[in-house]
C-alpha positions as CSV (number, residue, x, y, z in Angstrom):
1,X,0.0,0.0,0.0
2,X,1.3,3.3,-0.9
3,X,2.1,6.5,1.6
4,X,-0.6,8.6,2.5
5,X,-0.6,12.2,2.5
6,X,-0.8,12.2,6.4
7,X,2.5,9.3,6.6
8,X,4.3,11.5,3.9
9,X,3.8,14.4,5.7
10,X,4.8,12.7,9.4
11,X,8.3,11.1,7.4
12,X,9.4,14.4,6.0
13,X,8.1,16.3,9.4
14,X,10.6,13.4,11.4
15,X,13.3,14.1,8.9
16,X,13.2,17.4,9.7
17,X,13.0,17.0,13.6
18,X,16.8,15.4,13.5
19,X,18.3,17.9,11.1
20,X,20.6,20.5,13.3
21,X,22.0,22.2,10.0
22,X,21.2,26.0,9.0
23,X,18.8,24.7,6.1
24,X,17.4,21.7,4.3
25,X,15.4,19.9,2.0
26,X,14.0,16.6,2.1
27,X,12.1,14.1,0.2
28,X,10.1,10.1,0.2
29,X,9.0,8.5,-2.5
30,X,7.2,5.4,-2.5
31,X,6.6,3.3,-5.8
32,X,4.8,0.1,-6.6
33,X,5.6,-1.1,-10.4
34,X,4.3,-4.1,-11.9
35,X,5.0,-5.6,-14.9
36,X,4.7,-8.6,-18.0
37,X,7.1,-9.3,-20.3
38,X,6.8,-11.1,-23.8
39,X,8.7,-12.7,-26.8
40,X,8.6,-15.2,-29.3
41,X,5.4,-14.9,-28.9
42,X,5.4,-16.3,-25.1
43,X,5.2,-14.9,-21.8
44,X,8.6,-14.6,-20.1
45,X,8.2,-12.8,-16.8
46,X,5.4,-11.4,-14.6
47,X,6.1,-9.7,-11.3
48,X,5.9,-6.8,-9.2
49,X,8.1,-4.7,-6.8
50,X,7.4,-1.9,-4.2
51,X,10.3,0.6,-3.4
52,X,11.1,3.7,-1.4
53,X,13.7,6.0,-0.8
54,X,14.0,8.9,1.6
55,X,16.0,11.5,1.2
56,X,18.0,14.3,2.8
57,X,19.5,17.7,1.4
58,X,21.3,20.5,3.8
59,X,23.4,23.1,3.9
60,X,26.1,24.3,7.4
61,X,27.1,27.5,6.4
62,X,26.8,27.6,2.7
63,X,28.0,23.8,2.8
64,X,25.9,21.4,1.0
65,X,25.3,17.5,1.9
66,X,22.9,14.7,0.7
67,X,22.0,11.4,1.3
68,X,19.1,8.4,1.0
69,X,18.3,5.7,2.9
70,X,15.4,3.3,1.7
71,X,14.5,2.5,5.7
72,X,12.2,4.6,7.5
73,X,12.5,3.6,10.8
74,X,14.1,6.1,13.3
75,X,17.8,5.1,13.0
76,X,18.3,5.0,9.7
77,X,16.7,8.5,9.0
78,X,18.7,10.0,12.0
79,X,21.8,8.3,10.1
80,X,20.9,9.6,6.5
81,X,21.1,13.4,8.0
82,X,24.0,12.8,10.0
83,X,25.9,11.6,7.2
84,X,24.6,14.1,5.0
85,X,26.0,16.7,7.7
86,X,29.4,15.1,7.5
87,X,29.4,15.4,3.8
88,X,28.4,19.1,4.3
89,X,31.5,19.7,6.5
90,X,33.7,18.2,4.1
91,X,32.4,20.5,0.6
92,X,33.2,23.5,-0.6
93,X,30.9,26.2,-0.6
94,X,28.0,25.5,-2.9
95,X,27.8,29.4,-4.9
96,X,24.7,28.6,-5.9
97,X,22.5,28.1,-2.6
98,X,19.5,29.9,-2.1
99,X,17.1,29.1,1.1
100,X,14.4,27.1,0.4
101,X,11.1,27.7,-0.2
102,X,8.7,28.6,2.6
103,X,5.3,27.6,2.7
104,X,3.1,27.1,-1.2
105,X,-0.2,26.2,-2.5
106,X,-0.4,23.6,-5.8
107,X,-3.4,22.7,-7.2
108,X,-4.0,18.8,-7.2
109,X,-4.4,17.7,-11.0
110,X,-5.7,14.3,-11.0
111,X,-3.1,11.9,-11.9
112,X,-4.1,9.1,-9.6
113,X,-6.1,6.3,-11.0
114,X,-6.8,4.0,-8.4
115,X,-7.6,1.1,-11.0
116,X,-4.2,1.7,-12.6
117,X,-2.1,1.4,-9.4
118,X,-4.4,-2.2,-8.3
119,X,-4.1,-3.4,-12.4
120,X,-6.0,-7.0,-12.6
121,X,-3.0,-9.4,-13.4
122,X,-6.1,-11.7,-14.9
123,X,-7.3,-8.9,-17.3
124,X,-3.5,-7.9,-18.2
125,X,-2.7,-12.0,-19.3
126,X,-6.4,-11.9,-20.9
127,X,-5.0,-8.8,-22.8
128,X,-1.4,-10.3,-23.7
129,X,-2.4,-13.1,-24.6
130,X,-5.2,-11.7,-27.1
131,X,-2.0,-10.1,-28.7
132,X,0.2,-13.4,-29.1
133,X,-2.8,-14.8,-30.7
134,X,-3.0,-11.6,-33.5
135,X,0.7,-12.3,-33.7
136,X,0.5,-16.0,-34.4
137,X,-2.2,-15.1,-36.8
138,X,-0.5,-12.6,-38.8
139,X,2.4,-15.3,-38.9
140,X,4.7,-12.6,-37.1
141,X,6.9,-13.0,-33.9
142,X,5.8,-10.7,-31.1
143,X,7.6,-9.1,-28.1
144,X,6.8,-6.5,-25.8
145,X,6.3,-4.9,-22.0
146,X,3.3,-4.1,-19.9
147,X,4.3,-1.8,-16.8
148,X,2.4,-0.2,-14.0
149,X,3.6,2.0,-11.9
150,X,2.1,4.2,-8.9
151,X,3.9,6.4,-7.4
152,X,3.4,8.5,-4.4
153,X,6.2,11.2,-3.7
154,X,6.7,13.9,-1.0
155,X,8.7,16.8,-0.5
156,X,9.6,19.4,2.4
157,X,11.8,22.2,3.4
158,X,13.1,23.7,6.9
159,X,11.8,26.7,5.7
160,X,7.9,24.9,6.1
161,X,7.3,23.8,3.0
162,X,5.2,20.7,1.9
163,X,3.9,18.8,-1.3
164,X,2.4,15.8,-1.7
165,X,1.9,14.1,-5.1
166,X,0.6,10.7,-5.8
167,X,0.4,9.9,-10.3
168,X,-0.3,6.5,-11.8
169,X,1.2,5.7,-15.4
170,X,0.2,2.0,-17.5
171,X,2.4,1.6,-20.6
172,X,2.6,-1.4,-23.5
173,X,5.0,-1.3,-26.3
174,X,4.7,-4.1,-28.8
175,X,7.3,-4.7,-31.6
176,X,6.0,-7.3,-34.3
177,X,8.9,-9.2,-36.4
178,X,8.4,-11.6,-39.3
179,X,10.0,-15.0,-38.7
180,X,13.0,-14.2,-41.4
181,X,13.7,-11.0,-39.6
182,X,13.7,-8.9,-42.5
183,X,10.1,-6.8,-41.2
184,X,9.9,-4.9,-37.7
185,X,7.1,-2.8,-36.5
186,X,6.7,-1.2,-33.4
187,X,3.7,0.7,-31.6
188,X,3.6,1.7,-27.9
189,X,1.8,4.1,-26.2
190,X,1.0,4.6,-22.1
191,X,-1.6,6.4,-19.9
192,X,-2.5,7.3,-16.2
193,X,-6.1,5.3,-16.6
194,X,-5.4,1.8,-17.6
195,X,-9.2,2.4,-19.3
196,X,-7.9,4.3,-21.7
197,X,-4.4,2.2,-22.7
198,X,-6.3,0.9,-26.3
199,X,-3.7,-2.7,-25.6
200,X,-5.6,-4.1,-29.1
201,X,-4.6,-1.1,-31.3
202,X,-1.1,-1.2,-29.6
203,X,-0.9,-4.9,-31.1
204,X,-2.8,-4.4,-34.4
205,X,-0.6,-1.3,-35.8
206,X,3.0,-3.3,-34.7
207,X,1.5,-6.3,-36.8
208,X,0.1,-4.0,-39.7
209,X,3.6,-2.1,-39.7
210,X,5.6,-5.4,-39.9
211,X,3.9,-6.9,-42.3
212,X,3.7,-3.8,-44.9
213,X,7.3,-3.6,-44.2
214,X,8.1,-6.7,-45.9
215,X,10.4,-6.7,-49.2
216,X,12.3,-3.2,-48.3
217,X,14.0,-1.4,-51.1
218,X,17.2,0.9,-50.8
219,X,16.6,4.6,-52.1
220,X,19.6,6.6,-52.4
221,X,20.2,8.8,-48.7
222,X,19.4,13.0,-49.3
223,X,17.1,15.6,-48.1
224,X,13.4,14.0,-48.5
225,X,9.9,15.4,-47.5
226,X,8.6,13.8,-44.5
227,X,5.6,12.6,-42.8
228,X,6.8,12.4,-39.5
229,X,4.3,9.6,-37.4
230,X,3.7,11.3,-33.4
231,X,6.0,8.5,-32.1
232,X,8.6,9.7,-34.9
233,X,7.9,13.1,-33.4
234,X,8.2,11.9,-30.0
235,X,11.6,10.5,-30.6
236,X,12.8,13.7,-31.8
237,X,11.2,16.4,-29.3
238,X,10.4,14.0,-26.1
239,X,12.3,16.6,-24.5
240,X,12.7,19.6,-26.5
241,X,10.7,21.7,-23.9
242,X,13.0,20.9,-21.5
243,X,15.9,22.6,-23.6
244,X,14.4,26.4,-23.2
245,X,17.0,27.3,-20.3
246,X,17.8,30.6,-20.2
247,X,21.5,30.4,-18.6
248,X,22.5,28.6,-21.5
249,X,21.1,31.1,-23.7
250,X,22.5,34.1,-22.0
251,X,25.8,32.0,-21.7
252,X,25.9,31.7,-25.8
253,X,25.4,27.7,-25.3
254,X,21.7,27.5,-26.6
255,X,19.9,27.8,-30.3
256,X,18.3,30.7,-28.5
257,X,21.5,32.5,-27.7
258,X,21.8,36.4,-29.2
259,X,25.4,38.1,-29.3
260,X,26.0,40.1,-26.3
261,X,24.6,37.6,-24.0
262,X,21.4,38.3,-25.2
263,X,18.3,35.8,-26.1
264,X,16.0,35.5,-28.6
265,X,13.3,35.8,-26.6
266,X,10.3,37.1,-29.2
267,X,11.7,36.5,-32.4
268,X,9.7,33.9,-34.8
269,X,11.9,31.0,-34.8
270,X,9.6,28.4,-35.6
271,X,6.3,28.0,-38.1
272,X,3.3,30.2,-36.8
273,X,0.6,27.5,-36.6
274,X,3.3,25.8,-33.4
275,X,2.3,26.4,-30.1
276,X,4.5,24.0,-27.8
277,X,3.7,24.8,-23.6
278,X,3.9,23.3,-20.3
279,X,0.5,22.7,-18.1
280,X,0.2,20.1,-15.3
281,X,-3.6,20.2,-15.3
282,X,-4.2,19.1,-18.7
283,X,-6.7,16.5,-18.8
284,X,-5.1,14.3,-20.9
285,X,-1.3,14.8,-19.7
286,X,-1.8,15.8,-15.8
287,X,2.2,16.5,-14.1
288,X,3.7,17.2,-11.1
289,X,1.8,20.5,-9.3
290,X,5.6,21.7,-8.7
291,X,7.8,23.0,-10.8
292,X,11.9,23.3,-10.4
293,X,13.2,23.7,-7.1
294,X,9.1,23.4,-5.5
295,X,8.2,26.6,-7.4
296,X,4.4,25.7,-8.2
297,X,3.6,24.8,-11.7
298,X,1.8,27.0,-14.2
299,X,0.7,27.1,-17.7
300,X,3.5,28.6,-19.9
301,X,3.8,29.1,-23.3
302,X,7.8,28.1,-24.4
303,X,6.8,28.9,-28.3
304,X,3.4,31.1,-29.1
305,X,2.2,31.3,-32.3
306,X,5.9,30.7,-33.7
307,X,7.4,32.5,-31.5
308,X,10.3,32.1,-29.1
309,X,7.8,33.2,-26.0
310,X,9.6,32.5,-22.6
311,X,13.1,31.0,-21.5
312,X,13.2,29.4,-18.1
313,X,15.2,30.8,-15.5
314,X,15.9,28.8,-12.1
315,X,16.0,30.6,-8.8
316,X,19.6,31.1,-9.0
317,X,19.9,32.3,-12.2
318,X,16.8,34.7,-11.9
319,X,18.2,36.4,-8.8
320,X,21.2,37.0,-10.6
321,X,19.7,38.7,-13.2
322,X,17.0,40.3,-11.2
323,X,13.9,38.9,-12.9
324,X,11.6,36.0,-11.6
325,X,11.9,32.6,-11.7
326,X,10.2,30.7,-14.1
327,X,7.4,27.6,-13.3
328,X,8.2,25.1,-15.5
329,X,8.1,22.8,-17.8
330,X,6.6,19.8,-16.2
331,X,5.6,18.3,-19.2
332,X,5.0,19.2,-23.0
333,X,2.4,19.8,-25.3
334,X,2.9,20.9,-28.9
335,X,-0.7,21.9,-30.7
336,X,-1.1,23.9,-34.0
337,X,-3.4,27.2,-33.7
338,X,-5.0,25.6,-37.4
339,X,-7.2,22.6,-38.3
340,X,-5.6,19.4,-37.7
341,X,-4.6,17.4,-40.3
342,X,-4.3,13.7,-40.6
343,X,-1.7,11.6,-41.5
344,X,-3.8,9.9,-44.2
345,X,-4.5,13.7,-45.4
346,X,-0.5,14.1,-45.3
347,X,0.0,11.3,-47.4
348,X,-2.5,11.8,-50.3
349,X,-1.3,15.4,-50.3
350,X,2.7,14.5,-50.8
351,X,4.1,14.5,-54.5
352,X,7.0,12.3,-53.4
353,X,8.1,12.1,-49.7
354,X,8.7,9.5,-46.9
355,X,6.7,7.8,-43.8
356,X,8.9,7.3,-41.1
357,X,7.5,5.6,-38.2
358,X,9.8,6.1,-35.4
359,X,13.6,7.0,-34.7
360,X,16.1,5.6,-32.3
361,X,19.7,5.3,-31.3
362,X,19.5,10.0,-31.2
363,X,22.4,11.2,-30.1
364,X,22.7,15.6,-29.7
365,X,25.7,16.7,-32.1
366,X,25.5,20.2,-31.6
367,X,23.2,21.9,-28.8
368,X,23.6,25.3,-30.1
369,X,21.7,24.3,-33.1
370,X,19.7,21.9,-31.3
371,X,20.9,19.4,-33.9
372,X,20.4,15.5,-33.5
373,X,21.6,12.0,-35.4
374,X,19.9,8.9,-35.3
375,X,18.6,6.0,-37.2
376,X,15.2,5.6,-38.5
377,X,14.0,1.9,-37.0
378,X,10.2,0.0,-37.7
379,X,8.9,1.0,-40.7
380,X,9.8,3.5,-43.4
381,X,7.6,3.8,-46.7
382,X,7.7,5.9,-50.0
383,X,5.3,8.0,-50.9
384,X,4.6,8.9,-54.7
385,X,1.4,10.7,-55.8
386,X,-0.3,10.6,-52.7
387,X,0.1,6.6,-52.3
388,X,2.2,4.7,-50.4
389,X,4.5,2.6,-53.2
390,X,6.8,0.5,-51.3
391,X,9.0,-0.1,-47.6
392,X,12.5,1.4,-48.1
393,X,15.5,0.6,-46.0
394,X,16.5,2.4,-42.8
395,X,18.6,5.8,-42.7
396,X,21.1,7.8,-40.5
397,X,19.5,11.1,-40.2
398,X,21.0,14.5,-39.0
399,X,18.9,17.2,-38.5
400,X,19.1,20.9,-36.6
401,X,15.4,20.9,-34.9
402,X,15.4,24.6,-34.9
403,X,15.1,24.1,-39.0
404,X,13.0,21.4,-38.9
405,X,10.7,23.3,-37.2
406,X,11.2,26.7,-38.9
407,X,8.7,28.9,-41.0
408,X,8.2,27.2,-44.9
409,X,9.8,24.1,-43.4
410,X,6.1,22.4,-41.5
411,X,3.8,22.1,-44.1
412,X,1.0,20.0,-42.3
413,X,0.1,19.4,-38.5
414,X,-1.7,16.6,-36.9
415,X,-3.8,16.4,-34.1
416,X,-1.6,16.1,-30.7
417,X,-1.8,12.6,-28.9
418,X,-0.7,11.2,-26.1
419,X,2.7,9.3,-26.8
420,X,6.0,8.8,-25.2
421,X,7.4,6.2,-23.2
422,X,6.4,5.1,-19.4
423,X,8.7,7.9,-18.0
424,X,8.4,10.7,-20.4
425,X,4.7,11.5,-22.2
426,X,4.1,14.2,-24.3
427,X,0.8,15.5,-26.4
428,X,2.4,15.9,-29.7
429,X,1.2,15.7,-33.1
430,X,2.1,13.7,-36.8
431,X,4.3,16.3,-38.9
432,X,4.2,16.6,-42.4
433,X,7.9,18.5,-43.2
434,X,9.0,20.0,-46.8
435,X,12.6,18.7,-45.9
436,X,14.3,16.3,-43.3
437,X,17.7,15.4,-44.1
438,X,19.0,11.6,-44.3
439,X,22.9,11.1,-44.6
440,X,23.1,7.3,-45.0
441,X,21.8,3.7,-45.6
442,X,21.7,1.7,-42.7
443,X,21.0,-2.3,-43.2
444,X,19.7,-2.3,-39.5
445,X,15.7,-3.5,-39.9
């Protein structure tokens, strides 16, 4: 059984009775996951786990220490401070401490789904197993991994500061092969309400993208228009709205820099129809009520109508530029101020371009251009006349995101959805784009 409010609130409160230092912050988290793994079309593993951690950051004079302990009885949270203490006597200075945050209010946003953290083991197998059987239809070889996890986590300061957040998340991913290995799809998507995780969709678009992947050909590697599927997107800009720092900008280490340790704060870097913000009572996308540092989360815009609209500056780095701190992002939503367009609309609308279903293996090779390389991975198809023609092999791509996303460069924008992985959702949207640039074969299916 998870923590409570009330025996978060009594852990952090005891925490805080031992600690003799000038300031502090502490923390318990409490986490319950459970899972069921598949391959070769068979169940491997089913289990489930419950952690915790506590947690204990302080400062003597400037001096900062830290430490965990997963054991909540008396002793070994009276040892986790003092050992944190005896780091703190040991450091240098930390520069960059500010006191922690007194008392603040966050809104709860409904990320708790009691259903999701008690998941029926009978109605996961029942679900699994209806997958295997599409697989072993379809004559493809299927593998994937079914996670819940609830989480209840707790924070509090010396200062008298206290939050409380409890969040739920189910995920399935399913990648689909055919027997000779030459076909791959994947599909994976995750939710807070396991009554909305569509499991049978999951499996039916891995199959349908493995077996229209069959019999690739090899097209020749250059700049191609794209229709970028949301988990393609996803790969790509997962965390883009966590990239919007304004030290690194000021510093001349960001896309958004200026010369003179300027920003680019209001100029229109990006296509007009984008909107990409951070708000942790979305319905569909609910986050953690506090932002960096405990600040409470708020809805901010990152990019408005195009433009570069806020930067975010942490408590340090706003005090030492005399301007407020910035709430956020807790999460990521990228919507287009137009009509929505779908991907089948993409397609029949596209002269000659590419599907690409997903990415993997991105690496950053230059963060001042926000530029990525990666490899393109379950399912690329040619598009001629508004039809898909044929599966093509995989590319190496390398691509600035800042252009990508640029004005003349987004021709169409879907609908955003919720995709991601069990750690990091987003609401983001299929992308039709006039050029994406591929700098290699790969033979990788």
């Amino acid at each position: 059984m998870l923590l409570t409010e009330k025996d978060a609130r009594d852990l952090t409160g005891k925490l805080l009775s031992f600690v003799k230092a000038d300031d502090a912050s502490v923390s318990v988290t409490n986490e319950q996951t459970s899972h069921l793994r598949f391959a070769d079309n068979n169940v491997l593993t089913s289990g489930k786990r419950e952690s915790r951690a506590a947690s204990v950051t302080l400062w003597m004079k400037g001096r900062r220490g830290a430490a965990s302990t997963n054991d909540f009885d008396d002793a070994s949270l009276r040892a986790a401070v003092e050992q944190a203490e005896q780091i703190a006597r040991l450091a240098p200075v930390d520069r960059e401490y500010l006191p922690t945050l007194g008392k603040q209010t966050y809104k709860p946003v409904g990320g708790y789904v009691e259903a999701t953290a008690n998941i029926s083991p009978a109605t996961r197998a029942r679900q699994i197993g209806d997958i295997l059987t599409a697989c072993e239809k379809a004559k493809v070889i299927g593998a994937g991994f079914h996670q819940a996890v609830a989480r209840a986590a707790a924070f509090a300061t010396k200062n008298g500061n206290f939050g409380f957040e409890p969040s739920t998340v189910v995920s399935l991913s399913t990648t689909a092969r055919t027997p000779d290995g030459t076909s791959s799809g994947y599909f994976g998507r995750n939710h807070f309400d396991v009554a909305k995780l569509d499991t049978a969709r999951i499996a039916r678009e891995a199959i349908d993208k493995t077996l229209q992947g069959r019999n690739a050909r090899t097209l020749e590697a250059k700049s191609y228009t794209v229709i970028l599927e949301p988990q393609a997107v996803a790969d790509l800009l997962g965390n883009f709205a966590f990239g919007f720092d304004a030290r690194s900008a000021e510093e001349g280490r960001s896309p958004y820099s200026a010369s003179g340790g300027k920003t680019r704060t209001g100029e229109k870097l990006f296509d007009e129809r984008i909107n990409l913000y951070s708000d942790a009572s979305n319905a569909e996308l609910p986050a953690s009520p506090s932002a960096q540092a405990g600040i409470p989360s708020q809805k901010i815009y990152l990019i408005k109508n195009g433009v570069l609209e806020n930067l975010i500056y942490s408590r340090f780095w706003a005090k030492q530029k005399g301007t407020e701190p910035t709430p956020g992002p807790v999460n990521a939503i990228l919507e287009t101020t137009g009509k929505p367009t779908s991907v089948e609309e993409m397609i029949s609308s596209t002269k000659r371009g590419l599907l690409v279903s997903r990415f993997w293996y991105i690496r950053s090779t230059d963060p001042r251009t926000a530029s990525l390389t990666g490899l393109t991975r379950d399912g690329v198809w040619l598009i001629e006349d508004g039809k898909i023609q044929y599966p093509v092999k995989n590319f190496r791509f390398n691509q600035s995101i800042i252009n990508m996303l640029a004005p003349g460069n987004v021709e169409m924008i879907g609908a955003a959805e919720r995709v991601g992985n069990a750690e990091n959702a987003s609401l983001l949207p299929a992308l039709k784009l006039k050029a994406f640039n591929f700098t290699s074969q790969s033979e990788a299916v």
